[in-house]
C-alpha positions as semicolon CSV with decimal commas, in nm:
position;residue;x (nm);y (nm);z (nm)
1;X;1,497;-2,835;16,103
2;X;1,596;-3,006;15,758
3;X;1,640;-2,731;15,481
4;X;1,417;-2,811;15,182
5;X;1,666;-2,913;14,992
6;X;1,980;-3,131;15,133
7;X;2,301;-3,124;15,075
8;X;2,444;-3,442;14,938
9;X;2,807;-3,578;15,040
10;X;2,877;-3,864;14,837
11;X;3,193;-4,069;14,906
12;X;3,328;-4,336;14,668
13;X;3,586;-4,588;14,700
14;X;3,806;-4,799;14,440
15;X;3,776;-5,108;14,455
16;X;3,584;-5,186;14,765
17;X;3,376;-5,502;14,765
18;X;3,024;-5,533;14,993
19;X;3,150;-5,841;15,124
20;X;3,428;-5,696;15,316
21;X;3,256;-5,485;15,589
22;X;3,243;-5,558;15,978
23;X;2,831;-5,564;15,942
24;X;2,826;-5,802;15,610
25;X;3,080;-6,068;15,578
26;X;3,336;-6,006;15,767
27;X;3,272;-5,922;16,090
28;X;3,631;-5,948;16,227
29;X;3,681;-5,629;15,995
30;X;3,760;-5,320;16,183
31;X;3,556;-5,080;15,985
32;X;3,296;-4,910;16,298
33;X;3,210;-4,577;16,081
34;X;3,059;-4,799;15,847
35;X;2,862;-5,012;16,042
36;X;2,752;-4,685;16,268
37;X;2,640;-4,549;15,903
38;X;2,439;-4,860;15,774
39;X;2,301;-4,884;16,130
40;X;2,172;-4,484;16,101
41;X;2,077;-4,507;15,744
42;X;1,936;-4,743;15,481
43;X;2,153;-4,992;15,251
44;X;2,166;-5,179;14,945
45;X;2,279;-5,542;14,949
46;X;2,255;-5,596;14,618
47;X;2,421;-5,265;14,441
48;X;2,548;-5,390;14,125
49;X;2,856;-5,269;13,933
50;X;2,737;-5,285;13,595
51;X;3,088;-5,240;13,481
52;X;3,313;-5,341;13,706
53;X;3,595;-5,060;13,605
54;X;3,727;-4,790;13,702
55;X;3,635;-4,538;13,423
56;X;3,314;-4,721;13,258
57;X;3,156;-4,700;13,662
58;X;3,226;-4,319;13,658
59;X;3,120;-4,245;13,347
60;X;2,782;-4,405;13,433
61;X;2,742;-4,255;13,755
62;X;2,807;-3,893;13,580
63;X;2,584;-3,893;13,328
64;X;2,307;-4,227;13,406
65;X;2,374;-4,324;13,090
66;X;2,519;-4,684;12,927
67;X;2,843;-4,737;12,780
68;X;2,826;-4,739;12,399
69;X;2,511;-4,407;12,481
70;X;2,851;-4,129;12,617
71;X;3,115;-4,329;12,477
72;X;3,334;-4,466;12,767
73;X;3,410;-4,807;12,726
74;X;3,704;-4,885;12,909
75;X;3,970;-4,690;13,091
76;X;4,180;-4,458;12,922
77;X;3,863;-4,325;12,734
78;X;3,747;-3,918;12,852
79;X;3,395;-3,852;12,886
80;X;3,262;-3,593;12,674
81;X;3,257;-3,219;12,792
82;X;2,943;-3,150;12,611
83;X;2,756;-3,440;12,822
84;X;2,460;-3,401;13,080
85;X;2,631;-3,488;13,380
86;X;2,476;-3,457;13,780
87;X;2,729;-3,179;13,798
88;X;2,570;-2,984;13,554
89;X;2,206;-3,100;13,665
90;X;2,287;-2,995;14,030
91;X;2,449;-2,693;13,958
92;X;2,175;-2,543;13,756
93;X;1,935;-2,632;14,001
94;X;2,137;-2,376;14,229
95;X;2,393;-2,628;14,440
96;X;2,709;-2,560;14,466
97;X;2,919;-2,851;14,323
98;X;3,224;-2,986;14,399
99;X;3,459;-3,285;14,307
100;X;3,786;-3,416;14,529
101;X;4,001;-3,716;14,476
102;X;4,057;-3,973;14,207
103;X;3,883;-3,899;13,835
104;X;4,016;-4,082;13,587
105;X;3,748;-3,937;13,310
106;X;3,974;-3,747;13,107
107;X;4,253;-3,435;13,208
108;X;4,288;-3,310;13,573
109;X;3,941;-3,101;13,571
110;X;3,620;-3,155;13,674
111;X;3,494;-2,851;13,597
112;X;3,394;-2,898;13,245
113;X;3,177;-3,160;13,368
114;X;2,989;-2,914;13,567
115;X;3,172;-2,871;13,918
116;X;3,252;-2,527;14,026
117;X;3,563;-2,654;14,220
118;X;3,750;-2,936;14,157
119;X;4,090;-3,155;14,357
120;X;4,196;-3,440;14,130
121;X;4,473;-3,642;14,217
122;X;4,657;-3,836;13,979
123;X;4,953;-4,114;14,049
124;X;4,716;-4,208;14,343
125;X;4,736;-4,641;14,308
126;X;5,063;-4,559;14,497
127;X;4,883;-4,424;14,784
128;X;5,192;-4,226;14,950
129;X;5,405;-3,946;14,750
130;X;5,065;-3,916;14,520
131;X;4,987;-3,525;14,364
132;X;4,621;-3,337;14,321
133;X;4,597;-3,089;14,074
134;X;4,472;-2,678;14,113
135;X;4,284;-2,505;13,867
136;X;4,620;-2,290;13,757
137;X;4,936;-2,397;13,795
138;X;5,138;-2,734;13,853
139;X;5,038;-3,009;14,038
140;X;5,142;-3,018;14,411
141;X;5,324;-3,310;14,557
142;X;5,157;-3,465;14,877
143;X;5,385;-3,717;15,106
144;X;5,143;-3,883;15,305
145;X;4,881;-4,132;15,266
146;X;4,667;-3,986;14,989
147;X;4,341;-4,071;15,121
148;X;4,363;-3,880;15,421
149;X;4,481;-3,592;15,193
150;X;4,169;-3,607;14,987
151;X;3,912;-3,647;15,334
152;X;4,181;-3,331;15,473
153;X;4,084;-3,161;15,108
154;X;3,669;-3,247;15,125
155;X;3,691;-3,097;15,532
156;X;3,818;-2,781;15,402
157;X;3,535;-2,775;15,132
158;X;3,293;-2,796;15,407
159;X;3,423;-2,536;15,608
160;X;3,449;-2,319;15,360
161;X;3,111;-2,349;15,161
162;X;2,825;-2,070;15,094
163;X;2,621;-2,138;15,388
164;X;2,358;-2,002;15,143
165;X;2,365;-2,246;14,891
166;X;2,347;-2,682;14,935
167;X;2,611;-2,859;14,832
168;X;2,674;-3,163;14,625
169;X;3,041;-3,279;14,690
170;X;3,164;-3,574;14,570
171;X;3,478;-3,761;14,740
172;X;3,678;-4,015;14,536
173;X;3,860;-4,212;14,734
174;X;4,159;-4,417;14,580
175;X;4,125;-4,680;14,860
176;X;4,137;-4,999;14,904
177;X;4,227;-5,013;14,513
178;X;4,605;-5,160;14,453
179;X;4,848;-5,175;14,547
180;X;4,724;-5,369;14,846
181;X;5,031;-5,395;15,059
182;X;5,090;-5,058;15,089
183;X;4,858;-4,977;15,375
184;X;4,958;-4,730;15,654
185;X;5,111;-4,949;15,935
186;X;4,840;-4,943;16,196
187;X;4,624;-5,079;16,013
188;X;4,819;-5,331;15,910
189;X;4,869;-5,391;16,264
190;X;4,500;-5,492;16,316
191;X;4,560;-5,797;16,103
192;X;4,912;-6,007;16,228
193;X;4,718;-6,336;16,134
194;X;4,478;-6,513;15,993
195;X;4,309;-6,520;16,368
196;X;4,251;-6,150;16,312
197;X;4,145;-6,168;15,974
198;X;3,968;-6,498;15,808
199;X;4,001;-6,581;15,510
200;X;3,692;-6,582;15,259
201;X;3,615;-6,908;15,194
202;X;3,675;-6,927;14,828
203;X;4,006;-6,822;14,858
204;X;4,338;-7,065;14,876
205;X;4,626;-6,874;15,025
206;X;4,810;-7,132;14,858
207;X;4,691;-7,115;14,511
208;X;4,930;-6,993;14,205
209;X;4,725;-6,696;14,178
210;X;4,924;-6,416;13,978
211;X;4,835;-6,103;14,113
212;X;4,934;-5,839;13,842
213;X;4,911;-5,490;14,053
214;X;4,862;-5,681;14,405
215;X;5,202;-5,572;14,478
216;X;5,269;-5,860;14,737
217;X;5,502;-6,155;14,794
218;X;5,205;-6,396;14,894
219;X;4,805;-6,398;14,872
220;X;4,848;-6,344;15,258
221;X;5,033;-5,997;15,215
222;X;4,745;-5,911;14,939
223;X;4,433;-5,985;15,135
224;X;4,553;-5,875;15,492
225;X;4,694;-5,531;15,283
226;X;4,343;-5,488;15,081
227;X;4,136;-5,527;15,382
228;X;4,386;-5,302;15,595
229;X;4,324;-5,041;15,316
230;X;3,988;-5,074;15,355
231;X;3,986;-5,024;15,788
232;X;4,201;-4,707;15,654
233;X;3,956;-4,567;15,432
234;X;3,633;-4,603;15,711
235;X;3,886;-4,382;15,933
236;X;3,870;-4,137;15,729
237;X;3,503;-4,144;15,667
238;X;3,463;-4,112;16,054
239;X;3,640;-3,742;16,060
240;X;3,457;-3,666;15,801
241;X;3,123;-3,754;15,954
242;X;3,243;-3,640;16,261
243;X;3,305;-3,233;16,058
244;X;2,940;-3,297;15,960
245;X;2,827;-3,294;16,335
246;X;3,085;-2,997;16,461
247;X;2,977;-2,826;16,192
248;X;2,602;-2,890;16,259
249;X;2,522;-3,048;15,895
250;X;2,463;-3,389;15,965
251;X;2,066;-3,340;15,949
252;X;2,093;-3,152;15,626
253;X;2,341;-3,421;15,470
254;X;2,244;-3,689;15,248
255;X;2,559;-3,923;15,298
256;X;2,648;-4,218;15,076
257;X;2,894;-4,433;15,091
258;X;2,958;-4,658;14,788
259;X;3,270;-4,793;14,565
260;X;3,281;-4,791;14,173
261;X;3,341;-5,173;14,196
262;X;3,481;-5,462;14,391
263;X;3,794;-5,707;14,390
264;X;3,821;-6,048;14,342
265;X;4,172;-6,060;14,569
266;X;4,236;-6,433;14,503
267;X;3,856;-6,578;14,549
268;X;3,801;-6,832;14,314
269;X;4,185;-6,747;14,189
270;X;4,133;-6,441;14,027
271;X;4,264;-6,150;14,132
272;X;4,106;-5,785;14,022
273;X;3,748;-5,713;13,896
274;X;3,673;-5,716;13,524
275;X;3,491;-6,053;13,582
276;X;3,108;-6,165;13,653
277;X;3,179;-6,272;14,002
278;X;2,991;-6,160;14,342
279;X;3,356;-5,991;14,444
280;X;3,322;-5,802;14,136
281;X;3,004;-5,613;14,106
282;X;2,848;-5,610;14,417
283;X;2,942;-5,327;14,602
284;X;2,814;-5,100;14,923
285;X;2,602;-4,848;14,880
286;X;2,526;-4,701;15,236
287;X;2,294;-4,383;15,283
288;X;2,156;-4,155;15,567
289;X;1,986;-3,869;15,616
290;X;1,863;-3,820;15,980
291;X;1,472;-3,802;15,994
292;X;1,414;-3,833;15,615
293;X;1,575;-4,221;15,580
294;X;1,491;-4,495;15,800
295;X;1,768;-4,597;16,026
296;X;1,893;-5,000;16,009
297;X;1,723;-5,115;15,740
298;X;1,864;-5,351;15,464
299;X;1,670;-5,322;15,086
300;X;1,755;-5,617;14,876
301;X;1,627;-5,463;14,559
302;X;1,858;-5,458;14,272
303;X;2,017;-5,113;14,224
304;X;2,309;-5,119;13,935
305;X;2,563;-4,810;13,852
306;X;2,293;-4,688;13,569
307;X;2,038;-4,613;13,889
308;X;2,250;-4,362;14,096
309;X;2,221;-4,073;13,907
310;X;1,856;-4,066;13,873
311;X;1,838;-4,134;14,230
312;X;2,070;-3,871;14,376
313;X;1,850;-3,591;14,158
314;X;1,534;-3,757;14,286
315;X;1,666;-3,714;14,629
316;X;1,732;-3,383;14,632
317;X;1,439;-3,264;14,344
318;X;1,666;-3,203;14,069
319;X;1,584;-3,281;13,716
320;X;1,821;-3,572;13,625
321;X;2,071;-3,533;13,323
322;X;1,956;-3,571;12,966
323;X;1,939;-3,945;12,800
324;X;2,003;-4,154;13,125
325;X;1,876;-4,450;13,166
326;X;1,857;-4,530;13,504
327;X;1,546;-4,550;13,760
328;X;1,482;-4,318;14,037
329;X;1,448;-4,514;14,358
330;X;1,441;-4,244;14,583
331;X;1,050;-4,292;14,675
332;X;1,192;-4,639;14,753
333;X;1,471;-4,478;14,981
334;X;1,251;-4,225;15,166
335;X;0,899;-4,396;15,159
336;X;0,935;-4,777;15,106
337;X;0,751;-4,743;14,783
338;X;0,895;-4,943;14,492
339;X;0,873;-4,896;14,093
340;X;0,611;-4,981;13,928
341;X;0,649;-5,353;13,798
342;X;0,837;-5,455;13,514
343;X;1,036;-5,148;13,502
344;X;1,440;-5,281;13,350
345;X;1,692;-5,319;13,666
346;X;1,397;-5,470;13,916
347;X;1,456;-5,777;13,843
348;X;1,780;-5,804;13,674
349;X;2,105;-5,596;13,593
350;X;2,313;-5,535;13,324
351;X;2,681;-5,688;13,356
352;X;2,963;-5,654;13,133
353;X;3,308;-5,639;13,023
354;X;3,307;-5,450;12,653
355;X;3,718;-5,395;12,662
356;X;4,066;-5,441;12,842
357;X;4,286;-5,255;12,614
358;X;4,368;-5,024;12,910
359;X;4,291;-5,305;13,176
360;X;4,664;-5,404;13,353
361;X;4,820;-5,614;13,092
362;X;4,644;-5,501;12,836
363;X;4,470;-5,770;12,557
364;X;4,643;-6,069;12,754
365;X;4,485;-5,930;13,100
366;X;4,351;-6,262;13,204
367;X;3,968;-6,135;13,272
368;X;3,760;-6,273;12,921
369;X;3,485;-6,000;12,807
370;X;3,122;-6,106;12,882
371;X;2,781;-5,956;12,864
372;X;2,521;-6,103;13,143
373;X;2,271;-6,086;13,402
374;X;2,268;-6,084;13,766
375;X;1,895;-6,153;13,924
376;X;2,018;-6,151;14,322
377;X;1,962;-6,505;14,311
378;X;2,131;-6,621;13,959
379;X;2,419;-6,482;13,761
380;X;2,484;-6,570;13,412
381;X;2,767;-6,447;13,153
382;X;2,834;-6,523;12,842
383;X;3,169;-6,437;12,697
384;X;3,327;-6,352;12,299
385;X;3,426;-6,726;12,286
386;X;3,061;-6,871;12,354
387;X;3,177;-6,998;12,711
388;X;2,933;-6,976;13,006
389;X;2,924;-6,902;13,382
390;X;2,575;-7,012;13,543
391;X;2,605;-6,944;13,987
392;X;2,315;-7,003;14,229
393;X;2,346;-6,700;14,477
394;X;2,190;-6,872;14,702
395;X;2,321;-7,204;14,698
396;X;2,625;-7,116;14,642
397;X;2,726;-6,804;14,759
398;X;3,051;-6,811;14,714
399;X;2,977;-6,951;14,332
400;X;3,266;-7,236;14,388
401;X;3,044;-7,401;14,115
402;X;2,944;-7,326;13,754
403;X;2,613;-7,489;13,651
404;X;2,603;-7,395;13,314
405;X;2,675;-7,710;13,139
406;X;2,379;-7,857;13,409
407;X;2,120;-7,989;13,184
408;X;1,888;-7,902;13,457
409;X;1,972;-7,554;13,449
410;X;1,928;-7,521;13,086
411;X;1,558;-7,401;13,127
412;X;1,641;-7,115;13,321
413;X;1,990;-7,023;13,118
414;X;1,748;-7,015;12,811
415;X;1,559;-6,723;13,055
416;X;1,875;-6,563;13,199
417;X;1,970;-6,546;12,792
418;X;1,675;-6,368;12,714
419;X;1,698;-6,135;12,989
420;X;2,058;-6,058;12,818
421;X;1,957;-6,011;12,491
422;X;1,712;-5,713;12,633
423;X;1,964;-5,560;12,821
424;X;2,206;-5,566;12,510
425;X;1,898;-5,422;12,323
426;X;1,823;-5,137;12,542
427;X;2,206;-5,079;12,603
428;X;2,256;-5,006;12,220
429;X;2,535;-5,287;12,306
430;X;2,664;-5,411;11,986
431;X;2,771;-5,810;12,153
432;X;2,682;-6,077;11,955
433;X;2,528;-6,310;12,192
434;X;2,634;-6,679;12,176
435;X;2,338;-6,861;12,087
436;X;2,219;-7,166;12,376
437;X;2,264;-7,551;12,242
């Protein structure tokens, strides 16, 4: 019997793109607990990183709000203590709250931001020989692979928890985020050649692609080490799932699994995120709860960064933070019924890149700063130096071609730029947008 209100385990990765999962793209990818999940649960194919980095993602998904609204614009920036956040939100609806793994919002703490207990690791791009951080004292060295530290750190959480109370516990997972070739051997193991492990399309293992944090000697070593990172990370989302059933909480779980952006790992010959590209923003977002969620079932309704925060409250009945500005599709999750239309975010999202003072390389980091629109089928950017990116999704999935200097396309840019301008409008986004010839 489902309690009235679930618990919600919400696990994030860094850095994972949707494209690189056995039941999307790539099906030679071992990665079963996360086809076993989409099959039991409901998924997104078109979740949209807004911001496609680290800290402007989080900051969004704490508090539903834009960018320029709480402040975080790039990494490097802290979010505001005094902030609604969904830790705050769930905890004063009576949930025990509770925050493990990567942060990257400001300090070692979490609970400022409203979580009663809080694990952040720091140092964790190395993935071995990484360090988490108590609430007194000094941080404590860990030797192994740090994601399986943080999944050890979220099973202890659920043993331990107030059977009285639901929980919201959040999991940040530093996986598959660089440096790629550092994956635990067996994994790599899975992938000798490119037999095991295709190649995406767009990408030229023999391109001069410089890979700033890829860590590898080749675009090989950097694509086989990303994916083997990601096969690493579904492991540990299968003992975690597997805790839920020994400890009986599976039917009282809400469990997501999602990643704060994606990775371009050589497509096109970029490398990183930062950019308007599929690789970039579109990211899983995988959720079950047994009997509440219908099982195997793909929705490809846009849901962006700005939308999760709404939704997880709406889920679980709790009044969402203060000033967000996200929709709740929750009634879409549970019941199939969608928004009312011509709400923002149903037919387009938000993209952007506001700032790469903290990105790897700093101002010469080679990803230019855009603002944009992604419909599902089209995605159009604009960036600072009045230069355009126009893809047909559909066409062209893996957007080897830019239309916009297509006069045929110039109709529908002049749409996609409108679109923009609304966005930048309701975003209080200060971009000047490059007016169309």
């Amino acid at each position: 019997m489902t309690q009235h209100r679930p618990n919600i385990l919400y696990v994030f990765a860094d850095e994972h793109r949707w494209q690189s999962m056995g039941h999307t793209e790539l099906p030679q990818l071992r990665t079963p607990a996360m086809d076993n999940l989409a099959r039991q649960g409901t998924s997104f194919t078109q979740c949209i990183s807004n911001y496609p980095v680290c800290s402007p993602h989080r900051a969004m998904l704490m508090t539903g709000a834009w960018p320029f609204d709480q402040g975080v614009v790039d990494n490097g920036i802290a979010l505001g203590h005094d902030r609604p956040t969904i830790g705050k939100a769930f905890r004063s609806a009576g949930y025990a709250t509770g925050y493990i793994g990567k942060w990257h919002l400001g300090g070692t703490r979490a609970e400022p931001l409203g979580f009663d207990h809080s694990q952040i690791w720091t140092n964790v791009s190395r993935h071995w020989n990484s360090c988490w951080h108590p609430a007194d004292g000094l941080p404590i060295g860990y030797d192994g692979y740090n994601t399986t530290g943080m999944t050890d750190q979220a099973i202890d959480y659920l043993r331990r928890r107030d059977p009285g109370r639901p929980f919201l516990l959040m999991l940040s997972l530093n996986t598959p985020h660089s440096r790629f070739t550092d994956a635990p051997e067996q994994f790599l193991r899975l992938y000798p050649d490119q037999a095991a492990l295709p190649c995406r399309g767009n990408l030229d293992l023999q391109a001069d692609v410089h890979m700033v944090a890829g860590g590898g000697s080749s675009l090989w070593d950097i694509y086989r080490g990303y994916h083997a990172h990601v096969s690493a990370g579904d492991g540990e989302l299968a003992r975690l799932l597997g805790e839920l059933d020994a400890l009986g909480l599976s039917d009282d779980t809400v469990v997501i699994y999602t990643s704060d952006h994606g990775s371009m790992v050589g497509s096109n010959g970029h490398e990183g995120k930062r950019l308007p590209h599929a690789e970039s923003i579109r990211v899983p977002f995988i959720i079950r709860w047994p009997g509440r969620i219908a099982p195997a079932v793909e929705l490809d309704d846009l849901f962006g960064s700005i939308d999760i925060a709404a939704t997880l409250c709406g889920l679980a009945g709790v009044t969402p933070p203060a000033g967000g500005a996200g929709r709740d599709l929750s009634g879409l999750i549970l019941h199939g019924s969608r928004p009312a239309a011509g709400q923002p975010g149903a037919d387009s999202q938000f993209i952007m890149h506001i700032a790469k003072d903290q990105a790897s390389g700093g101002l010469s980091h080679p990803a230019p700063l855009f603002r944009g629109v992604t419909t599902g089928r089209h995605t159009w950017a604009a960036t600072v130096e009045g230069a355009a990116v126009l893809f047909d999704n559909v066409a062209d999935p893996l957007q080897r071609s830019n239309l916009a200097s297509d006069p045929a396309t110039f109709d529908l840019q002049r749409h996609l730029h409108r679109l923009t301008a609304d966005w930048l409008a309701r975003a209080k986004n200060p971009f000047q947008l490059p007016a169309l010839q």
